[in-house]
VMD Tcl script that draws the C-alpha trace (Angstrom):
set ca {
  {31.96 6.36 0.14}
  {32.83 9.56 -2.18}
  {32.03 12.02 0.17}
  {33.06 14.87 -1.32}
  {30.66 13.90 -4.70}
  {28.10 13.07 -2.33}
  {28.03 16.51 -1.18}
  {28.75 18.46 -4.30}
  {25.55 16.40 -6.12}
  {23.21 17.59 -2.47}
  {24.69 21.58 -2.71}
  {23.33 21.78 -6.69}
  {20.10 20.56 -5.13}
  {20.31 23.32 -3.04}
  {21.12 25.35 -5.29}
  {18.48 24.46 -7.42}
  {15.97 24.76 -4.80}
  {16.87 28.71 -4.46}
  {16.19 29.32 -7.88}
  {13.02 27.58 -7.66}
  {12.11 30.20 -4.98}
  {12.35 32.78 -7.35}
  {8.87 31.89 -8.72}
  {6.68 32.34 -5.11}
  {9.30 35.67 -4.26}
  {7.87 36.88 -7.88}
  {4.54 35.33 -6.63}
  {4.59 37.40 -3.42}
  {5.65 40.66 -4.81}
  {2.30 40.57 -7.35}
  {-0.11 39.61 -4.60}
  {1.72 41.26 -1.40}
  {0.80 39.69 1.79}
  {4.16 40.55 3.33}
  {5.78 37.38 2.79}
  {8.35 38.43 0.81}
  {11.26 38.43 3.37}
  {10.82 34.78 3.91}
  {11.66 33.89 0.74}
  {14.63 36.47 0.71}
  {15.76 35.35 3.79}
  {15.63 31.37 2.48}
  {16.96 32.06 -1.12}
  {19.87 33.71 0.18}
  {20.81 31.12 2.97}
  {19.93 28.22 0.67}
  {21.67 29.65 -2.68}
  {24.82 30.34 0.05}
  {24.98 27.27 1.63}
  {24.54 24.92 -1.49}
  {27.43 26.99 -3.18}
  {29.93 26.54 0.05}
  {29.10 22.44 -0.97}
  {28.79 22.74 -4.89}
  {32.53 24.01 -4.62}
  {34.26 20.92 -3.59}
  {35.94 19.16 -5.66}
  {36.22 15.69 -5.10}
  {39.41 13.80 -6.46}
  {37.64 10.40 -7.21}
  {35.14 10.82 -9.89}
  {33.34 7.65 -9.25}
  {30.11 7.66 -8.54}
  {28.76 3.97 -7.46}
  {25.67 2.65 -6.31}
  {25.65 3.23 -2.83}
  {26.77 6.99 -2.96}
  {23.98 7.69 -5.28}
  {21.49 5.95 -2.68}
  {23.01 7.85 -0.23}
  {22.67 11.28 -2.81}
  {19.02 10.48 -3.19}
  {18.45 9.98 0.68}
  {20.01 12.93 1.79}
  {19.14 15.22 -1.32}
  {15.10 14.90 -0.30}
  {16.21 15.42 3.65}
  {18.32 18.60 2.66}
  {15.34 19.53 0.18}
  {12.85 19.49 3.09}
  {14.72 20.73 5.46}
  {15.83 23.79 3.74}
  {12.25 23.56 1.77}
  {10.78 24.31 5.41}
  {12.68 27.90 5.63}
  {10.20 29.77 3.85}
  {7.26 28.46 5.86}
  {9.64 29.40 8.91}
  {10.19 33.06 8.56}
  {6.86 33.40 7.35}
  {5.58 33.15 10.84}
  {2.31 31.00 10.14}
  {2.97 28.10 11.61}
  {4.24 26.95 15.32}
  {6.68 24.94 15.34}
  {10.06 24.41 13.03}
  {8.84 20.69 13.21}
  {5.88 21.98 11.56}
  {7.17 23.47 9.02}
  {9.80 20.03 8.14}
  {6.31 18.15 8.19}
  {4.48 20.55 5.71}
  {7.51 20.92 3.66}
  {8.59 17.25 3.78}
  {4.71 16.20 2.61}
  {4.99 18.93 -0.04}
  {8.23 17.40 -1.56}
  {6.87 13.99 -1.38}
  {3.81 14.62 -2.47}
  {2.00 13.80 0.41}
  {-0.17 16.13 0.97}
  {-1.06 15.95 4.54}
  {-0.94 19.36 6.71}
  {-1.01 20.72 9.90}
  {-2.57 23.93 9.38}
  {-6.51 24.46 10.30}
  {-6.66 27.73 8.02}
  {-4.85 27.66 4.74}
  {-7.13 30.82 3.57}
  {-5.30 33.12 5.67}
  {-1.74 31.96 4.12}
  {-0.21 34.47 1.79}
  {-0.08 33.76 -1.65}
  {3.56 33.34 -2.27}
  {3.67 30.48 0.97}
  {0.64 29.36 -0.95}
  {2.04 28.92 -4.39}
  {5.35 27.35 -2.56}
  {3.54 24.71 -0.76}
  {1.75 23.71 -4.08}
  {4.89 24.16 -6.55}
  {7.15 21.85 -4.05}
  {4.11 19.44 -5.47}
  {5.46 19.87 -8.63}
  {9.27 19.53 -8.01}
  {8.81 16.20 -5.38}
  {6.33 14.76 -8.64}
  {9.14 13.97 -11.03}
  {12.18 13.68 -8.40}
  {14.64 16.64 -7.88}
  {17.17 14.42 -9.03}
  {15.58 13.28 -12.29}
  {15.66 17.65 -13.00}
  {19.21 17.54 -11.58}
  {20.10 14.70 -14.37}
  {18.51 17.05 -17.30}
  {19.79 19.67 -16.44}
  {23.67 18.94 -15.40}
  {25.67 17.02 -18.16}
  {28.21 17.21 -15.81}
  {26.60 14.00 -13.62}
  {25.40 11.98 -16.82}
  {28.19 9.45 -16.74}
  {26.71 8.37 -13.54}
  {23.18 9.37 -13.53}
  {21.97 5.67 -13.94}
  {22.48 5.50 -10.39}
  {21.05 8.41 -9.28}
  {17.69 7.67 -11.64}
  {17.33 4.11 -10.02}
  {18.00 5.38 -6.21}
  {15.07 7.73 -6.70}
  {12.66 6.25 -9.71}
  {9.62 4.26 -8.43}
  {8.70 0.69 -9.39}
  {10.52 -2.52 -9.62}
  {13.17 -1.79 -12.82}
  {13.13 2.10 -14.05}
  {13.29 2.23 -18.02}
  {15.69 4.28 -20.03}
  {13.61 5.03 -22.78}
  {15.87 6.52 -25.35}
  {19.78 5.04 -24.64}
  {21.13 8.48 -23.22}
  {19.86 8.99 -19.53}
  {19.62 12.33 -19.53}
  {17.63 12.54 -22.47}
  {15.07 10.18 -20.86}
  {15.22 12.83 -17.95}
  {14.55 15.58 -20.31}
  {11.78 13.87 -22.64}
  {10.34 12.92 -19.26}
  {9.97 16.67 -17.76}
  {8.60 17.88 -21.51}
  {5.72 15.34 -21.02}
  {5.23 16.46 -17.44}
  {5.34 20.47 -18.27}
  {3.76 20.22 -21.06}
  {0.26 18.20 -19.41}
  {0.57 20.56 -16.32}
  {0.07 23.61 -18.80}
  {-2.68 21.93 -20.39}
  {-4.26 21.49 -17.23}
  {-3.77 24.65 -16.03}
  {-5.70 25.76 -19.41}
  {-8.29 23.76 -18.74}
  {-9.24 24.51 -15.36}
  {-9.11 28.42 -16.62}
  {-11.78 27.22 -18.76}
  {-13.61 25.67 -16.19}
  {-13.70 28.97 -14.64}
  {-10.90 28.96 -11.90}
  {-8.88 31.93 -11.26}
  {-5.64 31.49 -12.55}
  {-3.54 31.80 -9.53}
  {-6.04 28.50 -8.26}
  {-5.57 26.99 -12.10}
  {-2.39 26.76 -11.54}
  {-1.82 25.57 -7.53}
  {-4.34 23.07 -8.43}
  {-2.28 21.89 -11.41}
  {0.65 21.54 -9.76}
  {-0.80 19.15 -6.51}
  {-2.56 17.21 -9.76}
  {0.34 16.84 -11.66}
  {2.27 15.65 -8.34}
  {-0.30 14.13 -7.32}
  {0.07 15.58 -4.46}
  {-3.26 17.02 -2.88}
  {-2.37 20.81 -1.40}
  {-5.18 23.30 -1.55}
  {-5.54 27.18 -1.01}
  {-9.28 25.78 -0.36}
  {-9.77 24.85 3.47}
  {-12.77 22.33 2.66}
  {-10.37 21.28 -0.85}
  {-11.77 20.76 -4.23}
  {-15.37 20.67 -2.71}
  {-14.65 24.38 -1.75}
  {-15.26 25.41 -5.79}
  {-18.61 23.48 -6.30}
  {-17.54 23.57 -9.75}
  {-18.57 19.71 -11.42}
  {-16.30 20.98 -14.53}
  {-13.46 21.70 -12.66}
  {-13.87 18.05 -10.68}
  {-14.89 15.95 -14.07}
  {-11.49 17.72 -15.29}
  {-9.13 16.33 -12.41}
  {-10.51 13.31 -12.48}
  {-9.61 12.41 -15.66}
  {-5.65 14.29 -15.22}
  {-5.62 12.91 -11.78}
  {-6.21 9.28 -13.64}
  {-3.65 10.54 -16.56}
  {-1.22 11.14 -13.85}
  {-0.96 7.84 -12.42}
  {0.38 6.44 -15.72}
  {3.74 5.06 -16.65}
  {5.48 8.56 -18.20}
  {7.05 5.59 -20.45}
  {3.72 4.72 -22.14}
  {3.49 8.17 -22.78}
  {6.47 8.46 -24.64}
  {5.39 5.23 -26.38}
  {2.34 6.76 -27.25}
  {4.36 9.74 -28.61}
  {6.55 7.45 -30.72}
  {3.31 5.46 -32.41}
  {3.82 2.53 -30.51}
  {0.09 2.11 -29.80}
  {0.23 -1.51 -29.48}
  {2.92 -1.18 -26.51}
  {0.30 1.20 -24.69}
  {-2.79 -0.78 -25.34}
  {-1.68 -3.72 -24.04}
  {0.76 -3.03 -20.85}
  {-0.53 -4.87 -18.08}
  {-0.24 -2.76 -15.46}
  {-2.21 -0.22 -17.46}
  {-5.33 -2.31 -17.93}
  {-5.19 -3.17 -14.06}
  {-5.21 0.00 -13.39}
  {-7.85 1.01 -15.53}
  {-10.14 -1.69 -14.44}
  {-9.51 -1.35 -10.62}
  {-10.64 2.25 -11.07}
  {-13.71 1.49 -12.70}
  {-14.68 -1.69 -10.93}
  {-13.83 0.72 -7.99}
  {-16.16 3.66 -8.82}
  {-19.11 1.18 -9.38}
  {-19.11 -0.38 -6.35}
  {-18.47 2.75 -4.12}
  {-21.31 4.72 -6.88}
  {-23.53 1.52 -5.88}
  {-22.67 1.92 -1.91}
  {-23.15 5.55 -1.02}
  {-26.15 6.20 -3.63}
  {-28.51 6.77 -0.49}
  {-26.10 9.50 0.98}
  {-26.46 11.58 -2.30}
  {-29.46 13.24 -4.54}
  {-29.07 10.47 -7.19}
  {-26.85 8.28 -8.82}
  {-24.87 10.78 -10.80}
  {-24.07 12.83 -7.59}
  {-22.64 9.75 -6.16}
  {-21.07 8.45 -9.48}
  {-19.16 12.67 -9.50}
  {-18.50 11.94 -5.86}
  {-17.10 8.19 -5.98}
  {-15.06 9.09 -9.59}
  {-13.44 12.16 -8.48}
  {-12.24 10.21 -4.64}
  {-11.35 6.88 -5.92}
  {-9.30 8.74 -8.82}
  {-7.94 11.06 -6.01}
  {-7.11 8.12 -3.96}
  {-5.59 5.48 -6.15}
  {-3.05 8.38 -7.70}
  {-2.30 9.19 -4.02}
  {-3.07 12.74 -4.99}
  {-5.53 13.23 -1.82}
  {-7.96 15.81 -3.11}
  {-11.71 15.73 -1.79}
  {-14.76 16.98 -3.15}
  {-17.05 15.91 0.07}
  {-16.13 13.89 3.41}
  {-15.87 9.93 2.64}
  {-15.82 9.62 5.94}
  {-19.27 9.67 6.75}
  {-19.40 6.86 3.74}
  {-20.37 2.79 4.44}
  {-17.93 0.57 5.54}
  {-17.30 -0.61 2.26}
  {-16.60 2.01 0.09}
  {-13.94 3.30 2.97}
  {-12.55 0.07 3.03}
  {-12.08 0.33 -0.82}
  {-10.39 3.51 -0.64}
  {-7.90 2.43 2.18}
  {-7.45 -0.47 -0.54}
  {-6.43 1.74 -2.48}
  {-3.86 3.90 -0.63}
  {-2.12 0.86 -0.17}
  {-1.98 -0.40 -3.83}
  {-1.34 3.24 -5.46}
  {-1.56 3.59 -9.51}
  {1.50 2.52 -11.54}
  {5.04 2.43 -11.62}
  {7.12 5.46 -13.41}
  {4.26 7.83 -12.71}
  {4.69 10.62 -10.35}
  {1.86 8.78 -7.80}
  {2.87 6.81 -4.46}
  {1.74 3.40 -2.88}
  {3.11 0.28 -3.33}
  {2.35 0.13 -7.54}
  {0.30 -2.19 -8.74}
  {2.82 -3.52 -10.87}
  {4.45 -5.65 -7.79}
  {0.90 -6.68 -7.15}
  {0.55 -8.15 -10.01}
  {4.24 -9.67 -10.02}
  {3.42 -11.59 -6.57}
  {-0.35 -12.59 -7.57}
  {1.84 -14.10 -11.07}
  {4.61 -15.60 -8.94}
  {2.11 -17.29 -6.52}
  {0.23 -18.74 -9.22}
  {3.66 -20.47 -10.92}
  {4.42 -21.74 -7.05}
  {0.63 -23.66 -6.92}
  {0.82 -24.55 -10.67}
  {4.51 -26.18 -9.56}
  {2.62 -28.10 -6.34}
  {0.29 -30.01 -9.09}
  {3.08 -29.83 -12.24}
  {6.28 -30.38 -9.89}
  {8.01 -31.50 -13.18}
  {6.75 -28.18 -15.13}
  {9.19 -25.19 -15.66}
  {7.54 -21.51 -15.58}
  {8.50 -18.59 -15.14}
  {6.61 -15.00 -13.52}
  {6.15 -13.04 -16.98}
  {5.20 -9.18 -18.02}
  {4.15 -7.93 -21.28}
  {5.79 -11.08 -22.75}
  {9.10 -10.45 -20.99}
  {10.65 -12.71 -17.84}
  {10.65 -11.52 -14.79}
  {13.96 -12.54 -12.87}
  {13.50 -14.43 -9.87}
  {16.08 -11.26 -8.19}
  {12.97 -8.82 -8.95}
  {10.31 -11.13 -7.74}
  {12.53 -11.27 -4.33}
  {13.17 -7.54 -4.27}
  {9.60 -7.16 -4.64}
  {8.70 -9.72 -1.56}
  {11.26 -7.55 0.37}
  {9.16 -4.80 -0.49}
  {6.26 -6.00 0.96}
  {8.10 -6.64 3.87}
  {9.50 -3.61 4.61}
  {6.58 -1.78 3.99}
  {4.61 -3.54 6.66}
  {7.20 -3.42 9.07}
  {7.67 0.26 9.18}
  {3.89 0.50 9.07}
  {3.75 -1.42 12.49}
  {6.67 0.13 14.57}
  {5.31 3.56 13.43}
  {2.34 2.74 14.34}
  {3.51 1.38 17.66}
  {5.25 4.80 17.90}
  {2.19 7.40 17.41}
  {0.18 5.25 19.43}
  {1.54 7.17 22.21}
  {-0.42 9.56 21.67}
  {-3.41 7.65 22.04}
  {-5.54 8.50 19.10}
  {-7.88 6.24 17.65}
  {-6.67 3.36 16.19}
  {-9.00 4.37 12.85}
  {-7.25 7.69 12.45}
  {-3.38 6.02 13.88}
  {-3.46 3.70 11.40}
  {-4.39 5.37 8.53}
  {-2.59 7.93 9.05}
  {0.32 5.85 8.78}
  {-0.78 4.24 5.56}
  {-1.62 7.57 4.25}
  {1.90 8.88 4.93}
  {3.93 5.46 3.96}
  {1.92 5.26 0.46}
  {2.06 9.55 0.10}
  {-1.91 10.01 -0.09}
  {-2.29 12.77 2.66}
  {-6.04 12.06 4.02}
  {-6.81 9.11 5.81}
  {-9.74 8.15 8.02}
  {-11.10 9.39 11.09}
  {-9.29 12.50 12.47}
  {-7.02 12.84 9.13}
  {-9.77 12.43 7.11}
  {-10.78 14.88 4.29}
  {-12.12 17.41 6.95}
  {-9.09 16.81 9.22}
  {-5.66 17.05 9.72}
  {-2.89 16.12 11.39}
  {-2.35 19.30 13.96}
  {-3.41 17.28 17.01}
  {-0.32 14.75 16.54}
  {2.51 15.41 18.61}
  {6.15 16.41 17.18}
  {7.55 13.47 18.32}
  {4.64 11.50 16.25}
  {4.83 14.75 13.10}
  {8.86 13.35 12.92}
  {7.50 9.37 12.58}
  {5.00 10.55 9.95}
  {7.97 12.65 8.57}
  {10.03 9.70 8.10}
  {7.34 7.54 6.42}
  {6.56 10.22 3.79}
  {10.48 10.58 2.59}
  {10.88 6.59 3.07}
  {7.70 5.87 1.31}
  {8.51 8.56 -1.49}
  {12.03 6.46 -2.15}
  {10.45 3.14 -1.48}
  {12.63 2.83 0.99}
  {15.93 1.68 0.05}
  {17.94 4.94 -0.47}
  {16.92 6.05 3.12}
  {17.20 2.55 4.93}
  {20.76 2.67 3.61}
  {21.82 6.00 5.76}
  {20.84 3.81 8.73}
  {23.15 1.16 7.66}
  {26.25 1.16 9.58}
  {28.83 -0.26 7.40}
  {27.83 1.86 4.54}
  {29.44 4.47 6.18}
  {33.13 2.40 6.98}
  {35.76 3.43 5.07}
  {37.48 0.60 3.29}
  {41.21 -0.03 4.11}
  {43.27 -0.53 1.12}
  {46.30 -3.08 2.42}
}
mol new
graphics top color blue
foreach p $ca { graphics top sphere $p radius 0.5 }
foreach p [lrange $ca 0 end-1] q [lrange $ca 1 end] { graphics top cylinder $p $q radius 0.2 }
display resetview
């Protein structure tokens, strides 16, 4: 293990995260509200610390596998951690474990919170906890990559420890070009977002908080009752549709960029996402049409949640909780399957759904053709049998942290409703889940003990697990003896 990399690469996160403070400090000073201290205070502890750790120089200049799963594990911890300062010194909130949970679902574009006012929050803290949408979206590291030559030999690593989906794609041969043709696509549709919404008639200050949880998909508001708190149909036709645009491959967008039209139009994952969000809408638009004042308030209603839902972005425009049976159960659905890989949205990706349902079908077609050879194929390419196991493990893993956290909040004897989905909501980074962490709710009444589980599932379910399972893995950290 290079330690000394390892800890360089995590103090230029830190680093980075102080000058990315400069923007709600600037924030703060415009609007007042007395919060600039906090973000003094956590700039100059953050920028000092990460500098003590950017310093040393390590005397091996490899950078392998493991240490950049190991980078990517502790970089989002660290984030979060130090993330959580501003909050802190603020004074708004009760706990330091508090503030970890709101700044760890902020990174990871969770989206859940604690607080039972957000209204009252300053505007700098409320620009922070939206804009840490906007740097967990992409991946600190993939900025890290674009912005620091210095790590490029290695950055393959780092882009693979903290890229969601089965395979990551380089699309142009130099990494950290892909990082930087990545974050144009990503600034450039959060602008036009934030144009939009102007449009629509939103202050700018909410124009842009708004943009950033959409383009993170991350679900923040400075609204206590969320998007529904507008009662602007503009505004909520307008997220929809970016909310949708969000939980695309940023690689089709570049393909669209490049003319390949043909490579867009006919990506599978893309047209099973599109047509589980629209099969989805119909049915739910179909099921709660009695709760509304006709069809097209329940079609605005069931568009703008199962859009919010299946790009784990979280936003709500009225409380599906009070909905049938069915459509709920088609939203919790679709926290677990999540849009697509390579977008900045959570879940599992539908794109290892689609690799099991294929594999299962060449494992029956092999009980009746025992003599055929097939293979599990994507947009006319093999899958390898080592990413059709990967993705099993996946599964695996998934579930089982989903039952021994659940096992572990269960102590504190909510409902098993709200328990459970507040686990899936946390494991797939969608924020609201049923019951009492549903769109009106929040996750306050949990204990610390249960705020660090739910903690642990948003940074493990934000690196699909791997790059934190491995800092629990004892012989990572042995150091080899050289005979």
């Amino acid at each position: 293990m290079n330690y000394r990399l390892i800890f360089k690469l995590i103090g230029n996160v830190l680093r980075i995260e102080a000058l990315f403070m400069l923007f709600p400090l600037l924030v703060s000073f415009i609007y007042g509200g007395g919060d600039h201290p906090a973000f003094l205070w956590s700039i100059l502890i953050s920028a000092a610390v990460g500098t003590i750790l950017a310093k040393l120089n390590p005397k091996d200049k490899n950078f392998r596998a493991k240490d950049a799963f190991v980078v990517a594990g502790f970089s989002w911890i660290f984030l979060s951690l130090f993330g959580a300062l501003p909050f802190y010194f603020s004074g708004y909130f009760n706990s330091f474990v508090d503030c970890v949970f709101e700044s760890i679902s902020g990174f990871t574009t969770t989206g859940s919170s604690i607080l039972t006012n957000v209204e009252v929050l300053p505007k700098g803290i409320l620009f922070w906890r939206s804009f840490s949408h906007w740097i967990g979206g992409m991946g600190i590291q993939m900025f890290m990559i674009a912005v620091m030559p210095s790590i490029n030999a290695s950055s393959v690593n780092l882009l693979r420890a903290e890229s969601t989906g089965p395979a990551p794609d380089k699309i142009v041969p130099r990494i950290q070009e892909t990082a930087k043709i990545m974050y144009m696509i990503y600034f450039a549709m959060t602008v036009i977002l934030v144009v939009f919404l102007k449009i629509a008639g939103l202050p700018i200050f909410d124009s842009m908080l708004n943009a950033f949880s959409v383009a993170g998909t991350g679900g923040f508001s400075n609204m206590n009752a969320s998007i529904g708190g507008y009662n602007n149909i503009a505004a909520e036709i307008i997220m929809t549709v970016f909310m949708f645009l969000f939980g695309i491959s940023f690689s089709l967008y570049f393909a669209l960029l490049g003319r390949k039209f043909e490579k867009f139009i006919k990506d599978t994952e893309l047209k099973i996402y599109f047509g589980v969000v629209i099969v989805s809408i119909l049915i739910i638009t179909i099921n709660i049409s009695g709760l509304y004042n006709g069809i097209w308030e329940a079609l605005r209603h069931s568009s703008f949640q199962v859009s919010s839902i299946i790009s784990t972005t979280g936003f709500a425009t009225t409380d599906f909780n009070l909905w049938p049976t069915l459509s709920k159960s088609i939203l919790v659905f679709l926290m677990f399957t999540g849009c697509c890989a390579g977008s900045t949205g959570g879940g599992m990706k539908l794109i290892r759904f689609i690799i099991l349902f294929k594999a299962a079908k060449v494992e029956l077609d092999k009980i009746f053709h025992p003599g055929s050879v097939k293979a599990v194929s994507i947009n006319g390419k093999k899958i390898s049998n080592d990413i059709v196991f990967k993705t099993s493990l996946f599964f695996f893993i998934y579930f089982a942290i989903f039952f021994v956290s659940l096992l572990l909040i269960s102590i504190d004897n909510k409902d098993i409703v709200s328990s459970a989905t507040a686990v899936i909501a946390s494991l797939s980074n969608v924020g609201p889940g049923l019951g009492t962490v549903g769109p009106t709710g929040n996750y306050a009444a949990f204990s610390s003990f249960s705020k660090i589980v739910f903690s642990f599932c948003m940074i493990a379910g934000r690196l699909e697990f791997f790059p934190v399972l491995v800092l629990f893995t004892p012989h990572v950290w042995k150091r080899r003896v050289i005979k």
